[in-house]
LOGU-836995 format. One record per residue: x, y, z of N, C-alpha, C in turn. Coordinates in steps of 0.001 Angstrom, whole numbers, padded with zeros to 6 digits, always signed. Example, Ala and Ser with C-alpha at 12.3 -4.5 7.8 and 13.67 -1.06 7.14 Angstrom:
+013190-005690+007800+012300-004500+007800+013200-003300+007800/+012850-002250+007080+013670-001060+007140+012900+000030+007870/
***
This chain:
+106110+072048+107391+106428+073463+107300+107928+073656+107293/+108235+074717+107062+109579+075211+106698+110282+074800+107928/+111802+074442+108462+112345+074197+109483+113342+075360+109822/+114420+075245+109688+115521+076331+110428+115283+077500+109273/+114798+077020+108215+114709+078532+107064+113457+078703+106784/+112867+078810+108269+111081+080088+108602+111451+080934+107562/+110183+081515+107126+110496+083241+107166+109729+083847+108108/+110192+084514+108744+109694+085477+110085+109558+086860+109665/+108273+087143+110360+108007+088231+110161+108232+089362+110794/+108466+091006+110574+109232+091822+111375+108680+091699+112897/+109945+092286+113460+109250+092751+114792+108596+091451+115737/+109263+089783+115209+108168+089011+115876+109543+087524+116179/+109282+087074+116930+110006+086072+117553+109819+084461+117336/+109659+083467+116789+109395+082351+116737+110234+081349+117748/+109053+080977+118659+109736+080044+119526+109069+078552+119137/+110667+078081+118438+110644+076709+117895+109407+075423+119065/+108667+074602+118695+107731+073534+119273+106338+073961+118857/+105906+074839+117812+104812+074603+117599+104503+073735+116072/+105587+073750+115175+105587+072933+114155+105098+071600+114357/+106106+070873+114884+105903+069575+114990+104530+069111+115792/+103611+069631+116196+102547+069084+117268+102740+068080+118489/+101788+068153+119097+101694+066836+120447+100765+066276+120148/+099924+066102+119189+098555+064970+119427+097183+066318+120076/+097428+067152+120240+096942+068208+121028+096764+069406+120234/+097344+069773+119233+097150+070687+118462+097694+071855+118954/+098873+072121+119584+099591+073108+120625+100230+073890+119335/+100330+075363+119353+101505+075901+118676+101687+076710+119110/+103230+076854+119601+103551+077979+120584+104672+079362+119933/+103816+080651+120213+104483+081576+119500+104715+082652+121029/+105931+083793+120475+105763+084464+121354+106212+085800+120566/+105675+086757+121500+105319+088296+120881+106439+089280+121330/+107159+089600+120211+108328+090357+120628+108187+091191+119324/+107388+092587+120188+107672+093764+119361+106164+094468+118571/+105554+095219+117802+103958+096002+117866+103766+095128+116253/+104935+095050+115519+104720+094808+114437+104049+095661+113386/+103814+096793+113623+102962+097155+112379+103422+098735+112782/+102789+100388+111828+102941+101206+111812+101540+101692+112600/+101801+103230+112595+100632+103692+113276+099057+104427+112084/+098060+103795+112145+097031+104435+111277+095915+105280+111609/+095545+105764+111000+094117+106619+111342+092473+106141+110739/+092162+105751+112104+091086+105403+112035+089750+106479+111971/+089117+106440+111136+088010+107591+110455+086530+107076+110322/+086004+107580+110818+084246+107574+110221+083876+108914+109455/+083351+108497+108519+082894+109289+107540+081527+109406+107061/+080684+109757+106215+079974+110141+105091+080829+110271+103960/+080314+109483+102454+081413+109682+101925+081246+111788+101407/+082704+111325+101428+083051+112768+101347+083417+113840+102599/+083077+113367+103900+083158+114202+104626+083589+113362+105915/+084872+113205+106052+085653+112864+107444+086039+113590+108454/+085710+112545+109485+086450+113190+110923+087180+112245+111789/+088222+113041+111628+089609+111964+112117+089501+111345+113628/+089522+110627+114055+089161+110154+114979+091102+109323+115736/+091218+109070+117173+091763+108997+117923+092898+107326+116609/+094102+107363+117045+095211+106779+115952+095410+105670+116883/+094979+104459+115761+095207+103069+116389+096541+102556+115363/+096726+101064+115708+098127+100575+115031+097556+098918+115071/+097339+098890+113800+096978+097552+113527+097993+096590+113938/+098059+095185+113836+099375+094067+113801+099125+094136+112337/+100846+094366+111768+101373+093774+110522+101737+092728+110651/+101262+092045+109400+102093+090380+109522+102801+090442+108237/+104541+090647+108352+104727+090535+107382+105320+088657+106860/+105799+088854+105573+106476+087254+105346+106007+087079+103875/+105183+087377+103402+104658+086806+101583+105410+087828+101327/+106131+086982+099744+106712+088353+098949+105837+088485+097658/+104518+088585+097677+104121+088939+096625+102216+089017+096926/+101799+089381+096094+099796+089872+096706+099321+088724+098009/+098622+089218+098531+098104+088085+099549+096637+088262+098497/+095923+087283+098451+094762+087025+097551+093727+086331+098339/+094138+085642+099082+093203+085180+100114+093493+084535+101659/+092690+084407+102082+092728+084354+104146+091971+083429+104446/+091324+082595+105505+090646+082192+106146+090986+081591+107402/+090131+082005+108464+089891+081502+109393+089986+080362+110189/+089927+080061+111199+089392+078486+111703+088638+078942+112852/+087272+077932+112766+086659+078280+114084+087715+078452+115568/+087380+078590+116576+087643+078398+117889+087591+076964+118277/+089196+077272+118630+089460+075473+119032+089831+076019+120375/+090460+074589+121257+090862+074693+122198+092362+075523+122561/+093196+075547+121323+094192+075808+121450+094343+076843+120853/+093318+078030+120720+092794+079284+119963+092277+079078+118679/+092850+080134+117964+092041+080160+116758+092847+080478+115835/+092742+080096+114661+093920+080310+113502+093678+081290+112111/+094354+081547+111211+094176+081849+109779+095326+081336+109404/+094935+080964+107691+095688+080719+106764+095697+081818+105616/+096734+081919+104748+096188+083092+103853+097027+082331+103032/+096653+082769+101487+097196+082608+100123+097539+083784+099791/+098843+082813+098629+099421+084720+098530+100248+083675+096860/+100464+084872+095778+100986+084472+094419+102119+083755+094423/+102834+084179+096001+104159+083624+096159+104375+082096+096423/+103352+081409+096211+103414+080346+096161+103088+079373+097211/+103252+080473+098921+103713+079647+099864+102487+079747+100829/+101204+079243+101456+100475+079411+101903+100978+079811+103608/+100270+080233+103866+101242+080180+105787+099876+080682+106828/+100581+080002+107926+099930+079528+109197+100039+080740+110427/+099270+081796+110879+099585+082116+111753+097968+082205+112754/+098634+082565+114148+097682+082560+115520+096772+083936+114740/+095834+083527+115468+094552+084435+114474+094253+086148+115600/+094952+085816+116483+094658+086089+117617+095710+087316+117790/+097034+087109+117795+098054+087948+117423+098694+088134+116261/+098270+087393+115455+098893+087382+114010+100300+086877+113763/+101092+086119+114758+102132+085808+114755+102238+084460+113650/+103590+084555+112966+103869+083430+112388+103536+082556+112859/+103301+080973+111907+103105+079859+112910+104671+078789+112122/+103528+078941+110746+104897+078253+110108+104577+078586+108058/+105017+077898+107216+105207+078411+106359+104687+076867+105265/+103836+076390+104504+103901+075446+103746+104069+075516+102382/+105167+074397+101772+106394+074425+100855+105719+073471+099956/+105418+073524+098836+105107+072134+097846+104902+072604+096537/+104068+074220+096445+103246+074321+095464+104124+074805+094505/+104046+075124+093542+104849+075598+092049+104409+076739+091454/+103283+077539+091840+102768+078217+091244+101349+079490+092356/+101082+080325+091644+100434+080926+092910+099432+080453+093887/+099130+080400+094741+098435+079857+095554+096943+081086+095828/+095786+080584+095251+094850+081010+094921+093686+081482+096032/+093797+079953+096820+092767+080018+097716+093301+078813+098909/+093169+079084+099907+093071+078264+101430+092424+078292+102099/+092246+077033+103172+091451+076863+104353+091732+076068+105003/+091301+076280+106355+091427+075018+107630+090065+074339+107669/+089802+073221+107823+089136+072334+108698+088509+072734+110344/+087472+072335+110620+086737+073632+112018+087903+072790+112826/+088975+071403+113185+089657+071620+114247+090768+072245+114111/+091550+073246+113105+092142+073719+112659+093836+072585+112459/+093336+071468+111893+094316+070152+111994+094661+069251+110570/+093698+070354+109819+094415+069916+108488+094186+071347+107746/+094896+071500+106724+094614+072904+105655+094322+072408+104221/+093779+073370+103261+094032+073117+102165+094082+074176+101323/+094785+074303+099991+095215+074670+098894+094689+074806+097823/+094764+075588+097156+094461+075388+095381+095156+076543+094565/+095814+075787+093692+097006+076746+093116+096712+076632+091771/+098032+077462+090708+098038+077556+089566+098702+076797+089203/+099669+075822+089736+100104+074780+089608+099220+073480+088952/+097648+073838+089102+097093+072639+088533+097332+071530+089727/+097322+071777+090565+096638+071074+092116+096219+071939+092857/+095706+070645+093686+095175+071731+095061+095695+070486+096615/+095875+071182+097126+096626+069938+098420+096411+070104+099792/+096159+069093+100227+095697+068644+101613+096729+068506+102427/+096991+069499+103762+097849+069706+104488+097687+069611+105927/+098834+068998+106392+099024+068246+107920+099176+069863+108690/+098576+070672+109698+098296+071700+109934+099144+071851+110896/+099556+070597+111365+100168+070465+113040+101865+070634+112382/+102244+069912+111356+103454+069384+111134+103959+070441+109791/+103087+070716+108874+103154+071763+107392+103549+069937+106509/+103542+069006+106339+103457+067905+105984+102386+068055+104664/+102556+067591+103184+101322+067350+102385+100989+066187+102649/+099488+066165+102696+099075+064412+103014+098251+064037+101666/+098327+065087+100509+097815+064385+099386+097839+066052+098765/+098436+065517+097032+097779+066479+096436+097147+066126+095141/+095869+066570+094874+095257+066397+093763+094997+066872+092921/+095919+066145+091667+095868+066672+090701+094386+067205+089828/+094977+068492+089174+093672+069182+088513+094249+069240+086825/+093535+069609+085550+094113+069588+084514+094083+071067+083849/+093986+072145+084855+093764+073315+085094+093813+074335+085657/+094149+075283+086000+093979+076284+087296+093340+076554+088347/+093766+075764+089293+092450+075573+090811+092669+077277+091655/+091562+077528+091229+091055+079164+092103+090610+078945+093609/+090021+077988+093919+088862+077780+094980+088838+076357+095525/+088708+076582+097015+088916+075288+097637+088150+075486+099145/+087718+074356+099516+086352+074513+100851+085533+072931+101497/+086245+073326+102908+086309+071976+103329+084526+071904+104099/+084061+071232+103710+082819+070617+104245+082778+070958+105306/+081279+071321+105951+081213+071421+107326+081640+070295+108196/+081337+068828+107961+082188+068173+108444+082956+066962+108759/+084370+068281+107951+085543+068189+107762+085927+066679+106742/+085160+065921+106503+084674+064825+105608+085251+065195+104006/+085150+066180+103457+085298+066501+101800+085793+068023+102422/+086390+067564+100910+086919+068841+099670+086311+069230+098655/+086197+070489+098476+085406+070825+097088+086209+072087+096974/+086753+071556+094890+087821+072496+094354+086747+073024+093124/+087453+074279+092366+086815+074733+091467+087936+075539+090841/+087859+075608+089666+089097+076235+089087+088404+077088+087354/+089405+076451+086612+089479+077123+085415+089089+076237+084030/+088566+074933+085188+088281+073436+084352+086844+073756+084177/+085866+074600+084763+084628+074850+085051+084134+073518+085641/+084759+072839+086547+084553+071928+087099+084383+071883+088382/+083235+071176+089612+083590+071567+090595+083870+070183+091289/+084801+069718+091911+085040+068734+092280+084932+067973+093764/+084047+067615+093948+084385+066865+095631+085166+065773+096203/+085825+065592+096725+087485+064638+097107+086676+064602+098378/+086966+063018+098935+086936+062579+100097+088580+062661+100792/+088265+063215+102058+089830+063840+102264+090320+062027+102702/+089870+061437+103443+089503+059918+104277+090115+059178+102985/+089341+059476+101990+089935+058082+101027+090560+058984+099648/+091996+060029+100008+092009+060953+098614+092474+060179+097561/+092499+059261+096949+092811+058565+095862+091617+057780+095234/+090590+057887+095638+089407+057686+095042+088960+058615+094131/+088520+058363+092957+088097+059355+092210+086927+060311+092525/+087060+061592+092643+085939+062760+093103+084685+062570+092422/+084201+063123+093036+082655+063585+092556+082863+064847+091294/+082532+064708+090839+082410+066222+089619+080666+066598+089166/+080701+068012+088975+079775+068694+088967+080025+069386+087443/+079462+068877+086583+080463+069713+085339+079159+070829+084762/+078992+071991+085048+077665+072898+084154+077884+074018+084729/+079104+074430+085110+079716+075710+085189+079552+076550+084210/+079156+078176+084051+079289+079189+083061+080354+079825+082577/+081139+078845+082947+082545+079923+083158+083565+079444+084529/+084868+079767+084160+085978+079474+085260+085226+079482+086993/+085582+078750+087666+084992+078806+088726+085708+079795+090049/+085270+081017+090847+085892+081724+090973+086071+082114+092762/+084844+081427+093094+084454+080945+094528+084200+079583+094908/+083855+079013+096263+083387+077919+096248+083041+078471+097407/+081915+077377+098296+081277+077435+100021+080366+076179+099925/+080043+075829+101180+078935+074935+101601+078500+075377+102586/+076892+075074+102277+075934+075393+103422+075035+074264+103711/+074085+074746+104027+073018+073305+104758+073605+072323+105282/+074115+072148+106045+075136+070914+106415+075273+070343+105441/+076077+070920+104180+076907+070266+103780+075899+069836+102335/+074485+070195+102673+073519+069648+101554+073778+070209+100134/+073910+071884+100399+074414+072252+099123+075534+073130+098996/+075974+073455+097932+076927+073888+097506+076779+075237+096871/+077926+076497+096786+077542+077741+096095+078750+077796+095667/+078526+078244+094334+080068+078810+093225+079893+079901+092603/+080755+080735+092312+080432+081590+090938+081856+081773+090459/+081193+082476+089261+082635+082522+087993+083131+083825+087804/+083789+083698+087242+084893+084378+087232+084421+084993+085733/+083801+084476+085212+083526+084831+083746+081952+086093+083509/+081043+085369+084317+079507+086138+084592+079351+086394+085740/+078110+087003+086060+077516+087022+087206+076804+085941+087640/+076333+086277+088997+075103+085490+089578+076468+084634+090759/+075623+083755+091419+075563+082663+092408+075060+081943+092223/+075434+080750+091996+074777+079704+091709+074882+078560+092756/+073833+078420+093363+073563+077189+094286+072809+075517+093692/+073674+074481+094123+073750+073593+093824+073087+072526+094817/+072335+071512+094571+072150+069788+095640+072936+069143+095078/+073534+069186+096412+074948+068061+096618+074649+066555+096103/+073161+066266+096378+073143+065056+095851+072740+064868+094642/+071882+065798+093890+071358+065391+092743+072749+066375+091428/+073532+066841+091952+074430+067407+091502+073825+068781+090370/+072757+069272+090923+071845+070226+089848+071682+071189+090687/+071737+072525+090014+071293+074035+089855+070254+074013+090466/+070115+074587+091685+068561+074572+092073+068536+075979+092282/+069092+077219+092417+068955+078203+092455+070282+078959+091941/+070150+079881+091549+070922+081394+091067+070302+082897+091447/+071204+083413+092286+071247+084746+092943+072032+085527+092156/+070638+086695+091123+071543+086930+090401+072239+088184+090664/+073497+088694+090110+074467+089840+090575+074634+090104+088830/+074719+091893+088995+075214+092222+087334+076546+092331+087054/+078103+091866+088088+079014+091723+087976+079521+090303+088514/+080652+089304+088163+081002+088862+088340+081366+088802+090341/+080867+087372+090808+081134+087217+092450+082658+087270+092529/+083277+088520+093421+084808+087663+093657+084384+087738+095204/+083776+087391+096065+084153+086951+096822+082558+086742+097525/+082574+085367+098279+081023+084794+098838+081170+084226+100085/+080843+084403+101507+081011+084017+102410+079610+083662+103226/+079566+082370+103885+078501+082281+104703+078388+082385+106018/+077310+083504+106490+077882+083362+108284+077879+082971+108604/+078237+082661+110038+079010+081583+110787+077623+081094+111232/+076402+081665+111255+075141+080796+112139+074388+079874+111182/+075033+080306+109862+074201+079817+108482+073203+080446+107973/+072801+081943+108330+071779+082097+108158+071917+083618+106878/+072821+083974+106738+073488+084647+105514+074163+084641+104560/+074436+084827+102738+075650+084731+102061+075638+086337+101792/+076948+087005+102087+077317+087782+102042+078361+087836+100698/+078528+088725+099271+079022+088871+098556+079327+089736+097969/+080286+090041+097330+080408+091348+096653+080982+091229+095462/+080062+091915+094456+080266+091875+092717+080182+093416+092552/+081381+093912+091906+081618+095267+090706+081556+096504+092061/+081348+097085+092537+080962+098223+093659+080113+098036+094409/+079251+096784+094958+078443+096465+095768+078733+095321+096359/+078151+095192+097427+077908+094481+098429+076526+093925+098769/+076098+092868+098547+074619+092055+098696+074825+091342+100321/+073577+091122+100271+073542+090014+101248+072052+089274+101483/+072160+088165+101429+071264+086991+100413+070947+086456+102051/+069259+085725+101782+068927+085274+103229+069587+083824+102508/+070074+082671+103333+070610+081430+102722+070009+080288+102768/+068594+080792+103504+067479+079597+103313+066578+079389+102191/+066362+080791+101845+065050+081805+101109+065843+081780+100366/+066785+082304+100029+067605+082953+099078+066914+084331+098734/+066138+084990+098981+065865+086516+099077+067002+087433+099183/+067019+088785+098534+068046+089805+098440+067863+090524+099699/+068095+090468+100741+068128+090800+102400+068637+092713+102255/+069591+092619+101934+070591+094125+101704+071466+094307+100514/+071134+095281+099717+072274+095845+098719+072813+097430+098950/+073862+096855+098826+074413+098560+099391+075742+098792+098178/+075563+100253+097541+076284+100257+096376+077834+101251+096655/+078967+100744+096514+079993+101717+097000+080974+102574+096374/+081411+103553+096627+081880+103980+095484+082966+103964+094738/+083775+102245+095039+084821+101976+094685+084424+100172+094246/+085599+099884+093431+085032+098649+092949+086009+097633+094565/+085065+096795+094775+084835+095817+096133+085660+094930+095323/+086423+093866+096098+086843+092558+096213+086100+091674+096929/+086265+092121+098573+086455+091207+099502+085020+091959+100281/+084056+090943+101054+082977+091749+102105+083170+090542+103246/+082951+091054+104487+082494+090019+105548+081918+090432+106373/+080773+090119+107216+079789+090409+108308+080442+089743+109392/+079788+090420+110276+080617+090483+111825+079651+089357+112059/+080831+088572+112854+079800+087081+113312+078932+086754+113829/+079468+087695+115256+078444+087404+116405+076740+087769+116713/+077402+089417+116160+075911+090168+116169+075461+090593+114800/+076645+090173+113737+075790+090714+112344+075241+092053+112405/+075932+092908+113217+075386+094370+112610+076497+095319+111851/+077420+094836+111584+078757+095314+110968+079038+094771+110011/+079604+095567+108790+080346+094515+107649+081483+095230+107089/+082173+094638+107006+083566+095479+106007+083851+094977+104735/+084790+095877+104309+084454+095975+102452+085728+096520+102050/+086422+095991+100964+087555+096634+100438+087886+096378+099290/+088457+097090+098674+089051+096519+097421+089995+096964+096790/+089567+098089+095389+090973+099009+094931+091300+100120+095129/+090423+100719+096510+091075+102272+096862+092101+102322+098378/+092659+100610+098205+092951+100104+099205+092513+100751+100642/+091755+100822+100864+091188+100876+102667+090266+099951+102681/+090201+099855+104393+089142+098654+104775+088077+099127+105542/+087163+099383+104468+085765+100237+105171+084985+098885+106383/+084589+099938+107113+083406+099391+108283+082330+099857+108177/+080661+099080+108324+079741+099896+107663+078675+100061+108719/+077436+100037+108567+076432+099148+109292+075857+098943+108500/+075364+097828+109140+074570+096451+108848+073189+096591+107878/+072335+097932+108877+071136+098025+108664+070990+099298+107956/+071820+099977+108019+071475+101395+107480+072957+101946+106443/+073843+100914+105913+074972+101025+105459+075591+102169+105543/+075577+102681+106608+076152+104474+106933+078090+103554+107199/+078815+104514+106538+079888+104082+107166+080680+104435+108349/+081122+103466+109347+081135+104252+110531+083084+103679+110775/+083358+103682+109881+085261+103343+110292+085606+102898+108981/+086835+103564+108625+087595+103450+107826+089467+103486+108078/+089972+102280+107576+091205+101739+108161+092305+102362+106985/+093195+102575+107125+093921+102963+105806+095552+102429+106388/+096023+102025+105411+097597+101837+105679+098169+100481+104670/+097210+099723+103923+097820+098750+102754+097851+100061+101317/+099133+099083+100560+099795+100180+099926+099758+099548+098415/+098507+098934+098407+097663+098420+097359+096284+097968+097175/+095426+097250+096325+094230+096738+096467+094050+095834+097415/+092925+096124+098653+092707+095217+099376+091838+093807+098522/+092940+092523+098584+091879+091300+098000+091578+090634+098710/+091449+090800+099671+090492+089760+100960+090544+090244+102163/+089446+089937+102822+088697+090329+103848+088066+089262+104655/+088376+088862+105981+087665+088327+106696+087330+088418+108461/+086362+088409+109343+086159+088451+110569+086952+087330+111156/+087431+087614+112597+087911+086825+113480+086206+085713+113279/+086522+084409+114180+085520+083602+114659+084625+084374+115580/+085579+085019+116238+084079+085570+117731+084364+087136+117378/+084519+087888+116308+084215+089264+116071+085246+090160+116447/+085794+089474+117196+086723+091087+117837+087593+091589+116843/+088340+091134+115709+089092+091777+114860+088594+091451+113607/+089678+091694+112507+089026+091484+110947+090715+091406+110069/+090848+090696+109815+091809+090907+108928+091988+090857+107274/+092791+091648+106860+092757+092052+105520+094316+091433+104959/+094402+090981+103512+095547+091225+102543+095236+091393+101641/+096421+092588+100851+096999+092981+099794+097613+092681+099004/+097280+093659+097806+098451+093524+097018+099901+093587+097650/+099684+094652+098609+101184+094939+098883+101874+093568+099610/+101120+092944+099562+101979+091638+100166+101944+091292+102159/+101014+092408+102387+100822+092111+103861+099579+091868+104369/+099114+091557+105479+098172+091347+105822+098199+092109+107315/+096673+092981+107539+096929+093519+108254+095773+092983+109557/+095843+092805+110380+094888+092574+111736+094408+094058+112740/+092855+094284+112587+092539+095312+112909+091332+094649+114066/+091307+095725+114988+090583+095569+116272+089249+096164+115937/+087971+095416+115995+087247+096101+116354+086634+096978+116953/+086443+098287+117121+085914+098870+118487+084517+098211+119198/+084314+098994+120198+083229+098150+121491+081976+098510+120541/+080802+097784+120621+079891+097851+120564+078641+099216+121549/+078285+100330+120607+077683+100634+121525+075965+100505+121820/+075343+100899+123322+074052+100414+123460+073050+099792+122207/+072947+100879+121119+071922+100930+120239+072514+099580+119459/+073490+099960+119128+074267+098694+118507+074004+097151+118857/+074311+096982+120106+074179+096195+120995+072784+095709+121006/+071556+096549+121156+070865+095610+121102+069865+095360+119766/+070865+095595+118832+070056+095800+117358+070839+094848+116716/+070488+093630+116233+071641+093028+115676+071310+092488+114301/+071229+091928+113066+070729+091741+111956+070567+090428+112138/+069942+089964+112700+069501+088377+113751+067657+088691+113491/+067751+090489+114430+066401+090264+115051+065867+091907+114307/+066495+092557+113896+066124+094085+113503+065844+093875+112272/+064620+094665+111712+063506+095175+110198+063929+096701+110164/+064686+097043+110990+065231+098313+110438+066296+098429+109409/+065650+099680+108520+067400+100174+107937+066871+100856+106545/+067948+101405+106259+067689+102287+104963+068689+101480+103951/+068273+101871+102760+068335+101171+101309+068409+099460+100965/+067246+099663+102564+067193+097709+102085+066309+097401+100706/+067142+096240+100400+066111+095699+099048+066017+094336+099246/+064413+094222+098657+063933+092499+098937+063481+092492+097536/+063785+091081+097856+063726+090526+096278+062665+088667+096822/+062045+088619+095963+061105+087006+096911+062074+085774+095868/+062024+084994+095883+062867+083978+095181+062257+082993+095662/+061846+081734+095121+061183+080636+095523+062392+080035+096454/+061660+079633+097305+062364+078816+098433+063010+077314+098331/+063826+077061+098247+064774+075628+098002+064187+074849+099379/+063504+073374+098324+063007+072729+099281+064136+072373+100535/+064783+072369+101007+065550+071774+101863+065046+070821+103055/+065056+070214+103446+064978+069542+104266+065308+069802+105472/+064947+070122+106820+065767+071075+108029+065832+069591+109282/+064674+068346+109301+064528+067677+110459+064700+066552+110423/+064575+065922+108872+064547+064653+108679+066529+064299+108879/+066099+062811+108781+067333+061942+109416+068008+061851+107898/+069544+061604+108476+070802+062011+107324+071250+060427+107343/+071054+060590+105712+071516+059393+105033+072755+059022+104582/+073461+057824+104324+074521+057598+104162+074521+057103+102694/+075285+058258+101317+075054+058114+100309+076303+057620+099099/+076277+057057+098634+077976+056911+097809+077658+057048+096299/+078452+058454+095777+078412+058475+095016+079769+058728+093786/+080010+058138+092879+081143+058225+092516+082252+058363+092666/+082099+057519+093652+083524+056933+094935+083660+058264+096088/+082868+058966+096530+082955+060210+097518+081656+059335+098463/+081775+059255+099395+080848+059117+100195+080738+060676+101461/+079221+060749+100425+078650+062298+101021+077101+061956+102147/+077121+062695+102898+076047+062764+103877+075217+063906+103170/+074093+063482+103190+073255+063956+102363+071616+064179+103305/+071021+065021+103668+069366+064636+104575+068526+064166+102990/+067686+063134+103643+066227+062543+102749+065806+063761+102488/+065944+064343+101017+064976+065810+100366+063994+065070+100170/
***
């Protein structure tokens, strides 16, 4: 990561020793100042608001140009992190928790598309327009490999675990890299419809989900037999697909809606249609009765779960919101923009009804839609095999 020439963000202090690491994964920041302006937080019907009591998100400033994408890291010992991508080239590291700088990583040539951490939040990765995508020392901002692409890498997503990489770009290619041995030649998946525009893994790791940038649908993949075993279809192009954190949802949003797909079944669980065109959706982790949604009327709607009534609306980015994601354990959500910032917003408390209704265990709700979809054999008990295939050695369960 960057050394004496950080860029720091307003209102915020960097106390030098969290770059370099201890073997421990320590990064130490400290909080000098609110960082952000004051906003109005609203629940509505559309069309009909009532202003409700003025909160003040954390601004994180530092990208000089769109933030395009974010992600998370589970809960480690030493908290919890995000990374975000932004056109400016420079991916960056801050505490997930306060939003404070961490540090800044320097290599790429071109916009930086998509990022992520690894669940111990101890390596990152990349995928740019540069025609790589690169594997990064999380503790140090160090590249520990970058791999070359012959194309525009959109999408990048580290295995549950932490074992592979899987890139997807503009090659309609989707590629799996062993992070352990990165100079071995990847796995490739080549029967893309079009530029690849997402990437995720689910089933431990069994299969894979992409979509393009070109059509609709979701297309889910076996990791081992490298084939299409299902498509969830959408009448706009996926920009953005997330799986919850228990595994038991893909949450997406194509053209003014918001779906949400069971991820065993693959059944259409919830569609809820909005009246602005969506980017970014994410469901609240813990209890899954919340989801937020944003895109080009820049605000960051809050909904419910079961009855998509909207119950909070965030306003203060000063462009299209393009990504959206939940803290690990729910309490906040953070968003970036076009405008080049990213903003960290607090959840409010959960109340009773809320509380004990969670989209886990509740058949309630209005404008649900089910859809039946044959069920992907998966395998849930049998013992996991040790498989090598085209120099990637993938863990795979006996289908």
């Amino acid at each position: 990561m960057e050394g004496g020439g950080r860029k720091e963000g307003k209102g915020r202090e960097v106390v030098e020793g969290g770059g370099g690491g201890n073997g421990g994964g320590k990064r130490m920041m400290k909080e000098n100042g609110d960082g952000g302006g004051k906003v109005a937080a609203i629940t509505k019907n559309w069309g009909v608001m009532d202003k409700k009591k003025v909160v003040a998100p954390l601004v994180c400033h530092g990208h000089s140009r769109p933030v395009v994408d974010l992600s998370y890291s589970p809960i480690t010992p030493d908290g919890f992190f995000f990374i975000s991508a932004s056109k400016d080239s420079t991916p960056m590291l801050r505490n997930g928790e306060t939003g404070d700088w961490i540090g800044t990583f320097e290599g790429h040539k071109g916009a930086v598309w998509s990022c992520c951490l690894d669940k111990h939040a101890l390596r990152a990765a990349s995928a740019s327009a540069d025609f790589s995508a690169k594997l990064w020392d999380a503790l140090t901002g160090n590249v520990l490999h970058s791999f070359d692409h012959k194309h525009i890498v959109r999408a990048c997503a580290f295995s549950e675990d932490t074992q592979l990489l899987l890139t997807g770009g503009f090659e309609k290619i989707l590629r799996i890299f062993d992070v352990n041995r990165p100079d071995a030649p990847p796995r490739e998946i080549d029967s893309s419809p079009g530029s690849v525009r997402t990437v995720a893994w689910l089933h431990s790791d069994q299969t894979i989900l992409s979509s393009s940038g070109d059509a609709g649908g979701l297309r889910l993949w076996d990791v081992r037999s490298g084939k299409v075993v299902q498509i969830l279809e959408t009448k706009f192009p996926v920009t953005s697909a997330e799986v919850s954190q228990d595994g038991r949802y893909i949450t997406t949003a194509d053209g003014s809606s918001v779906k949400f797909w069971d991820a065993n079944h693959f059944g259409l669980v919830k569609s809820y249609d909005l009246p602005c065109k969506v980017e970014s959706a994410s469901l609240e982790p813990m209890f899954g009765n919340r989801f937020i949604a944003g895109g080009e009327d820049m605000w960051v709607h809050v909904f419910d779960f079961h009855t998509g009534e909207e119950i909070g609306c965030n306003k203060g980015h000063h462009g299209p919101v393009h990504c959206l994601r939940f803290s690990p354990g729910g309490e906040s959500y953070a968003s970036g923009s076009e405008d080049g910032t990213i903003r960290i917003w607090q959840l409010g408390p959960l109340s009773q009804n809320e509380d004990n209704s969670t989209a886990n265990g509740s058949k309630d709700g209005m404008g649900e839609v089910t859809q039946k979809i044959d069920e992907l054999a998966v395998s849930e008990a049998k013992k996991t095999e040790e498989t090598q295939v085209d120099g990637v050695e993938e863990k795979v369960a006996d289908a």
